[in-house]
C-alpha positions in Angstrom: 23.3 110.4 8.7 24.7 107.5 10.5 24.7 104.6 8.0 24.7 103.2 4.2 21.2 103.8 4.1 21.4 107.3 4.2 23.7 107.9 1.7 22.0 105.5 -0.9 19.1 107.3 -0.2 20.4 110.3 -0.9 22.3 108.4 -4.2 18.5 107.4 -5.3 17.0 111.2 -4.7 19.5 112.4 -6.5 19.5 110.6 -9.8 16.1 111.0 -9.2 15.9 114.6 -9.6 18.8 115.0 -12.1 16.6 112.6 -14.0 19.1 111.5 -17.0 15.9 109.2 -18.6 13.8 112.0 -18.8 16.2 114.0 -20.9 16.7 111.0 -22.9 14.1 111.9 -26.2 15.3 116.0 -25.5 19.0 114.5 -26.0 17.9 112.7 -29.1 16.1 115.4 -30.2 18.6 118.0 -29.9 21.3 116.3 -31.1 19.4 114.8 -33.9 22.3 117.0 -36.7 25.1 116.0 -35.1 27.3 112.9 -35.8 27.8 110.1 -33.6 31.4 111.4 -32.0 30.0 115.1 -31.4 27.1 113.1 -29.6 29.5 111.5 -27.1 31.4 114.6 -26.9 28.1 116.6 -25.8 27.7 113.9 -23.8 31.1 113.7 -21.6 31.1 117.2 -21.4 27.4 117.6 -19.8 27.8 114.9 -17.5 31.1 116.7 -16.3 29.7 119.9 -16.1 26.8 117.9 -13.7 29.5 116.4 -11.6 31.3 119.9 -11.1 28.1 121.4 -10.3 27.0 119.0 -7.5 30.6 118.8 -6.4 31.0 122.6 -5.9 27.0 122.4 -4.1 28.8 119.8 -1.5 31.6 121.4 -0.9 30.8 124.9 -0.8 27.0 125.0 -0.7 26.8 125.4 3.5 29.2 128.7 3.1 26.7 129.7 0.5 23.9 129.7 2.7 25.9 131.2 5.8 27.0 134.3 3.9 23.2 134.9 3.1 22.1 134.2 6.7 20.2 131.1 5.6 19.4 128.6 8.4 19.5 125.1 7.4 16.2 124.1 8.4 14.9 127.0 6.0 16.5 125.6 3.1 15.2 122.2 4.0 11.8 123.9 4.2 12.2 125.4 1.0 14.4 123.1 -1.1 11.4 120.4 0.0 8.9 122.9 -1.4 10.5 122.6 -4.7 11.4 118.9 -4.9 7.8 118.5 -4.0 6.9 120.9 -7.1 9.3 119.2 -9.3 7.9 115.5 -8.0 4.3 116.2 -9.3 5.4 117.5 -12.7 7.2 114.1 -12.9 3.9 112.3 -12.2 2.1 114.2 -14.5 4.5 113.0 -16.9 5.4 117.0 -17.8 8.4 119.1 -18.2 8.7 121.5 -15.0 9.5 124.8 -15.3 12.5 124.5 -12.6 14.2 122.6 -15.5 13.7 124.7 -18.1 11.4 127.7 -19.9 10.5 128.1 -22.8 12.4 131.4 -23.4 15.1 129.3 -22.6 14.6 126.1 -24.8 14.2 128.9 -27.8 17.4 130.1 -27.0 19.3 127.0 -26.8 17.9 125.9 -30.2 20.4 128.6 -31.6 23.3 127.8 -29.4 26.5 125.6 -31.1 26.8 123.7 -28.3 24.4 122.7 -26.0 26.1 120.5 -23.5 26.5 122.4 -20.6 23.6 125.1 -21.4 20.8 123.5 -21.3 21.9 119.9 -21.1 24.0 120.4 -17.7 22.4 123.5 -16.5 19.4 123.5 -15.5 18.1 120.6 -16.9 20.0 118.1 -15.5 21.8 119.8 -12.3 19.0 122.6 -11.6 18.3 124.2 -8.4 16.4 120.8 -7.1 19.1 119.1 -7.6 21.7 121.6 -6.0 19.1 122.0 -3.4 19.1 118.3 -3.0 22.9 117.9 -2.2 23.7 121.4 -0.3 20.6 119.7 2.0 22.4 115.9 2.7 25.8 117.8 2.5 24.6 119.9 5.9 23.2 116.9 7.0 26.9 115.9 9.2 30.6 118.2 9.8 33.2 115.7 8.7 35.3 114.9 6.1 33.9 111.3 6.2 30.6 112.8 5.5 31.7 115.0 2.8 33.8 112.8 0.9 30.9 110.1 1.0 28.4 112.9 -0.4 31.1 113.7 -3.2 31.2 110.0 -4.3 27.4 110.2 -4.8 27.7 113.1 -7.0 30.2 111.2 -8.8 28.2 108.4 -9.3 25.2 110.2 -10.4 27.2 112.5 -13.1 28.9 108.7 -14.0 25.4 107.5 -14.7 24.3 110.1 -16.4 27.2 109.8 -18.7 26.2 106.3 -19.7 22.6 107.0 -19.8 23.2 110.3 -23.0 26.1 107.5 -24.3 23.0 105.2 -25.0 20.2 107.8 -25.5 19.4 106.5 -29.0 18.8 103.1 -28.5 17.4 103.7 -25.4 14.2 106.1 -26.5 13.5 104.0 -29.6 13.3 100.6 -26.8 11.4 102.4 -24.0 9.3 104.7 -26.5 7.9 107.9 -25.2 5.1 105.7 -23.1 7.8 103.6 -21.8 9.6 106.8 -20.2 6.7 108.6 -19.0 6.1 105.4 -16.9 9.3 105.3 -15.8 9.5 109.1 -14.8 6.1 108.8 -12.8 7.0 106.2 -11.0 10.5 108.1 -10.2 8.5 111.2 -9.3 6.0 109.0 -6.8 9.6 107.8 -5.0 10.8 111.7 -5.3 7.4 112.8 -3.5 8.3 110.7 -0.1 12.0 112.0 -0.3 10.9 115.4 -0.4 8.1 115.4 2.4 10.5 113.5 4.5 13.0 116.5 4.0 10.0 118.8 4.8 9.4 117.1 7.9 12.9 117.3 9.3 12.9 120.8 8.2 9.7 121.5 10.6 10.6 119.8 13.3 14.2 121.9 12.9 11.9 125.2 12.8 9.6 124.2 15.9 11.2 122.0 18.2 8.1 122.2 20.5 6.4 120.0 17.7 8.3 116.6 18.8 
């Protein structure tokens, strides 16, 4: 990763795969009891909990995968895999089950507070998105690097902030046709991130192949 590209690429992915406009009508709906200041209070605190959680995957995610002798290029491999999974439930327009089961949507419906279980985790910063930023994180040794890959977090966890702050008015505007299209075209964009992640994962694998 050698320019601004890169890292608003990986910006893009990212936000892509955390995906705060598809959780939009599940934020309505789960919220639908709760006054307007709990909202925004389920709100911050999910959107922290999604900063924390990419934060930690950035920092920490490469000693992760050296403790359980995981080569970089086989997490690419895999971590591709399951962007590429998640990137054709989004252009089917249907929930995937990397974000959340059913077993697990039952048992959040009796939970107090669902801001960091299941907003935060997994729906929002699931193992695509950790995935996602443990990959670019690798990508470069340097503080420089690391720092830069933190600010996206940041950003992404920022904007999803605002996005559950204006959930409301947002699903009654877009509609639930409105967001499918939105989400399918998101997924299409995913798709080519996640096959170019493949690729470099490959080529990582079996050098012979360049």
């Amino acid at each position: 990763m050698h320019d601004w590209a890169e890292y608003t690429k990986f910006f893009l992915a990212l936000l892509v795969i955390v995906n705060p406009l598809g959780t939009v009508p599940l934020f309505v709906s789960m919220t639908a009891g709760e006054s307007d200041a709990e909202r925004k209070r389920i709100a911050r605190v999910a959107s922290l909990a999604v900063g924390i959680v990419l934060v930690l995957s950035a920092v920490a995610g490469q000693h992760l995968l050296a403790f359980f002798g995981i080569s970089i290029a086989s997490f690419k491999v895999g971590g591709a895999i399951l962007i590429l999974l998640m990137a054709i439930s989004m252009m089917h327009a249907a929930p995937s089950g990397e974000k959340q089961t059913r077993e697990e949507a039952a048992e959040a419906a009796d939970k107090d507070s669902i801001a960091v279980v299941p907003m935060a985790i997994p729906l929002l910063s699931g193992p695509g998105a950790i995935s996602t930023t443990i990959i670019y994180a690798t990508a470069q040794v340097s503080l420089l690097h690391t720092a830069l890959i933190v600010l996206c977090c940041l950003l992404v966890a920022l904007v999803t902030w605002l996005a559950l702050r204006v959930a409301a008015p947002v699903s009654r505007w877009l509609g639930t046709t409105g967001v499918n299209i939105a989400i399918r075209i998101m997924g299409l964009l995913l798709a080519a991130v996640a096959v170019e992640i493949f690729a470099g994962g490959v080529l990582e694998l079996f050098p012979g192949l360049r």
